[in-house]
N, C-alpha and C positions, 0 to 999 in steps of 0.2 A: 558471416560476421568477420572483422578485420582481427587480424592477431597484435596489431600494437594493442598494448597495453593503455588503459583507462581507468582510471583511478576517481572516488571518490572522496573530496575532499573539503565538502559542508553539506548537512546535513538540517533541516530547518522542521519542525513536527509541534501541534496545535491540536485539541480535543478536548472534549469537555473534562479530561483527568488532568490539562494542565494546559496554560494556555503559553508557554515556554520550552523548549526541548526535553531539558533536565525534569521540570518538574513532571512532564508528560511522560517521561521515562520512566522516575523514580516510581511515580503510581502504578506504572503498568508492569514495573518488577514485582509491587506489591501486592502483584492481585487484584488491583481495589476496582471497584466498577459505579458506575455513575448513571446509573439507570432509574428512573421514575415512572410513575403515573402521570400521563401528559394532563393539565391542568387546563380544561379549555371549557371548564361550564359542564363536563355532562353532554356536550354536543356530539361527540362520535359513540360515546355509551347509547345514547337516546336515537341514531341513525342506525346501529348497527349490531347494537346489544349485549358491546362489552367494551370497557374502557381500552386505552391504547396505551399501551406503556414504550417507553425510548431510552436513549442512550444521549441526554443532552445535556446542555452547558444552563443550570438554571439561571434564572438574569438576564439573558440575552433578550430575553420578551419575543413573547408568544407568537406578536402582532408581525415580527419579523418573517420577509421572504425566503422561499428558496435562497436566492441570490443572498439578501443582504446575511446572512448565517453566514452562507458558502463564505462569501468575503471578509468574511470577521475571523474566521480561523487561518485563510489564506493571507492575510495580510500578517500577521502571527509569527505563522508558519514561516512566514519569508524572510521576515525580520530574524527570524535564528538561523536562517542562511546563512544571511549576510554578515553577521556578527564578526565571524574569524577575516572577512576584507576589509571591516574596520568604518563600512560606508556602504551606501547597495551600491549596486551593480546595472547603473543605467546603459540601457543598450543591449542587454545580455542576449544571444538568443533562446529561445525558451518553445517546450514540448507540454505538450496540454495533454492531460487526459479528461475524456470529457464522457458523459451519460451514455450509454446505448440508446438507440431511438424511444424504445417503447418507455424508458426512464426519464427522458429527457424536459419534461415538462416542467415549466420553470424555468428553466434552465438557462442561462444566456451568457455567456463568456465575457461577454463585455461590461456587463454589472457585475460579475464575480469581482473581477480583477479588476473595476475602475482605479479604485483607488490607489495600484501598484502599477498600474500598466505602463507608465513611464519605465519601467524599469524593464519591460523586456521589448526587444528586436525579432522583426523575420517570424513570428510565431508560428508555429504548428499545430497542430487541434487533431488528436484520434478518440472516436466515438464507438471504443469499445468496452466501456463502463471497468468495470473491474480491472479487465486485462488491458485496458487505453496504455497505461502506465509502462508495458512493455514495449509495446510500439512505438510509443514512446522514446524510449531507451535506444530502443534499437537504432531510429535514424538519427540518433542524439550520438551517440557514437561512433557510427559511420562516418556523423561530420565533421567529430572531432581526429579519428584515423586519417579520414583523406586529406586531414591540414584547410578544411574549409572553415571552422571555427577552431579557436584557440581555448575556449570554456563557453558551458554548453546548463543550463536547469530544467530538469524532468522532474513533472508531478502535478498533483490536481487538488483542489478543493471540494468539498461537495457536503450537503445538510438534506439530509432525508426526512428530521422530526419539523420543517413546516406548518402548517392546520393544512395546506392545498396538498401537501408529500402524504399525507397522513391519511388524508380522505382518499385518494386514490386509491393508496395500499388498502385501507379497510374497503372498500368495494369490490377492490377485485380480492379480497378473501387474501389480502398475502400478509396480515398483519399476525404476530403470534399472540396468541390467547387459549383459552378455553376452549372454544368451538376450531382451532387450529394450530396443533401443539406444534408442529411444525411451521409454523409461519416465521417472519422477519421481524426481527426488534431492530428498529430504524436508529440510528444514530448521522454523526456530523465529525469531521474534522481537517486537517489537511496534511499535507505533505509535500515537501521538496529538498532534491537533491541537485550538487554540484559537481559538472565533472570536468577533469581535465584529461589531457595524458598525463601518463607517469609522469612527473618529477615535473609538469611544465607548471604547475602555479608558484612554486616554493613552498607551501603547507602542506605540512604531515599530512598523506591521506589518511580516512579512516575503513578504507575497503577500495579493492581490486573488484571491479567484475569480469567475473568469468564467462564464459558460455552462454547464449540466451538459445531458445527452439521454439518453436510455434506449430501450431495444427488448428485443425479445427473438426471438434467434435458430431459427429454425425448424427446423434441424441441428444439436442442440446436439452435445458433445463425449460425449455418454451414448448418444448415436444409432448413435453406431459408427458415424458415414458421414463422408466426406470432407466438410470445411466450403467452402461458397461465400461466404463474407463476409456473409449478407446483413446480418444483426443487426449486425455492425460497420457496415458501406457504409450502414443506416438512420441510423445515430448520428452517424456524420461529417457526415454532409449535410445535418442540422440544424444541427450546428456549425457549418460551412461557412458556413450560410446567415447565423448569428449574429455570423461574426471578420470583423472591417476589415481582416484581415493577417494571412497563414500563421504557423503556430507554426515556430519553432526546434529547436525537440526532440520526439520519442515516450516517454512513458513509457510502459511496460507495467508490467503486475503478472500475468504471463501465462508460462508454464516455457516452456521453449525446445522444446515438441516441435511435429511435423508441423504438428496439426490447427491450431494458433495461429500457428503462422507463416503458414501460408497462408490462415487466415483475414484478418489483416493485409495479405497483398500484393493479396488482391481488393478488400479497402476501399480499399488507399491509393491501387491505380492509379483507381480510381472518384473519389475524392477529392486529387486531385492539388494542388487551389489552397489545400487549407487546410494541407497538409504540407509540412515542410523535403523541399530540392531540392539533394543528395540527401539522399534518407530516413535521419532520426538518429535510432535507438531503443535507449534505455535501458532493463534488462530486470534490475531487482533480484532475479529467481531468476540469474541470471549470478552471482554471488558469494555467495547467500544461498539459492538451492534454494527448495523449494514450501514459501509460508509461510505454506499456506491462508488461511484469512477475515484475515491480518492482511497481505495480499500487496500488497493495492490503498492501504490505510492506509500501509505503507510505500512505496510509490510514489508517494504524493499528497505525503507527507515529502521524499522524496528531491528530487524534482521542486523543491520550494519551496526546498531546503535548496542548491539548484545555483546559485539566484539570486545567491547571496552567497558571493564568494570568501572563502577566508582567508588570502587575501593581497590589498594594495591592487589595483583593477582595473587602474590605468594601470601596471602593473608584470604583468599577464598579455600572452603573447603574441596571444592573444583575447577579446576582451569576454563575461563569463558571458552564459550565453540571457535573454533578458526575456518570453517568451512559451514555454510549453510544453501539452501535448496530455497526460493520463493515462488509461487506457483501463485496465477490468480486467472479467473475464466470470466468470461461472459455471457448470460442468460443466452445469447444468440449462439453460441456455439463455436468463440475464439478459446483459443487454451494456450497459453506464455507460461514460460517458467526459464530461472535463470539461476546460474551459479554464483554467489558473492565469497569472498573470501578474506581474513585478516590481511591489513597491508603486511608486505616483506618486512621482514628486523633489518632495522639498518644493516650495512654491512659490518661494521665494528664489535654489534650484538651479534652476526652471524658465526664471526671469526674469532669473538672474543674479544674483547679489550685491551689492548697492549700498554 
């Protein structure tokens, strides 16, 4: 990865807790979660013998596709982009994260994004569900270091509570319920980020990134076997090797079941000096359920979006984190994680005010 500096510097986030940044924020400071009993007749209780509960936007209507979902939070989403350039951003080039294969049905990038698609150039598309999002990043970057783009948008859309998302998960046994406490609570939203170099748009960023690492796990979550960390505990410990100074916080983009939790505690006891002491892991399916390929884009948001109270600081009973950890994997066996960090204090703040 290039050592010029990259800055983020708009931020765009859409979910059934708010279908604007702020108000998506404000909810997910609060706790609050938006999960239901999916309302479809009795039909997947009567297939499969226990109703299907989600993480959705009610009102959107039932009858809605994979696609047209995905495209209603992405179009959103994007729109709080663009807010701070005052206009979109036609032409923009732009980094897709998109499904893993076996998630992929539905799916189609061209119905997600009809409605926005004027607005991006050159696009890219990785099909690593969760972790796309890094990959993402990663050659979004790259193009903005080597002077091949000037501003660069990474992030994905995606809606898993469908009736067709729905019925899949309830057959192949991955829905959570009663007969599978460990299963997935499906949820929908999106996400997108703007980047530039340091100082080249004239907008205040709102985060530095740091460091990105990649592996790939040799147990993946498709293996059916208990995970040993190892593809996480590879990732950290390049990290590790790259931070002056442990992070503050964990984000995940990771569902709350077994294989991931314990994929986590064998990395972090492995990695101990580069994580908060005790372990803080912030886990955007916690409020927001499985947001496929758009899970790690929201977590990369949320992460950055923590940096900045909305409220003055000197008026919290603790100072927001300035350094945070995002990690997010995919069922097949990719593992991303990357360092974000508070923009620099002006120099004026640094030095003081004269």
């Amino acid at each position: 990865m290039s050592e010029v500096a990259i800055d983020v510097v708009s931020v765009g986030l859409a979910c059934p807790l708010g279908l604007t940044t702020l108000t998506a924020l404000t909810s997910l400071r609060a706790n609050l979660r938006s999960i239901y009993r999916v309302d479809d007749g009795g039909a997947l209780e009567r297939r499969f013998g226990e109703p299907a509960r989600a993480s959705s936007l009610i009102g959107l209507g039932a009858e809605r596709s994979r696609c047209e979902r995905a495209g209603f939070f992405a179009h959103r989403a994007l729109f709080g982009a663009f807010v701070p350039f005052g206009r979109t951003l036609r032409g923009l080039p732009t980094f897709l994260a998109l499904p893993e294969a076996r998630d992929a049905h539905g799916y189609t990038p061209s119905q997600v994004f009809a409605s926005v698609a004027a607005s991006f150039a050159g696009v890219s598309m990785y099909s690593s569900g969760r972790a796309g999002v890094f990959e993402a990043l990663r050659d979004a970057r790259l193009a903005l270091a080597e002077g091949r783009e000037r501003i660069a948008m990474v992030g994905a859309a995606d809606s898993m509570v469908d009736a067709a998302s729905l019925a899949r998960l309830a057959e192949g046994q991955r829905l959570l319920g009663e007969r599978n406490p460990d299963g997935l609570l499906p949820g929908e939203g999106a996400a997108f980020l703007i980047l530039t170099r340091a100082g080249a748009s004239g907008l205040p960023p709102l985060a530095r990134l740091g460091p990105q690492a990649e592996a790939g796990e040799p147990v993946p979550l498709i293996a059916d076997a208990p995970s040993e960390g190892a593809g996480l505990t590879e990732v950290l410990a390049r990290l590790r090797g790259g931070a002056s100074e442990a992070v503050e916080v964990v984000h995940s983009a990771q569902p709350p079941q077994q294989y991931w939790a314990r994929e986590l505690s064998y990395a972090a006891i492995r990695n101990r000096a580069l994580l908060p002491d005790p372990l803080v892991v912030v886990r955007c399916s916690d409020a927001l359920g499985e947001l496929g390929c758009a899970a790690g884009a929201v977590a990369l948001v949320r992460a950055i979006l923590d940096f900045h109270p909305l409220i003055p600081a000197r008026a919290l009973a603790t100072a927001p984190p300035r350094r945070a950890l995002v990690y997010a994997c995919a069922d097949a066996g990719p593992v991303h994680a990357g360092l974000v960090s508070a923009p620099p204090a002006p120099a004026a703040a640094q030095t003081g005010a004269r």
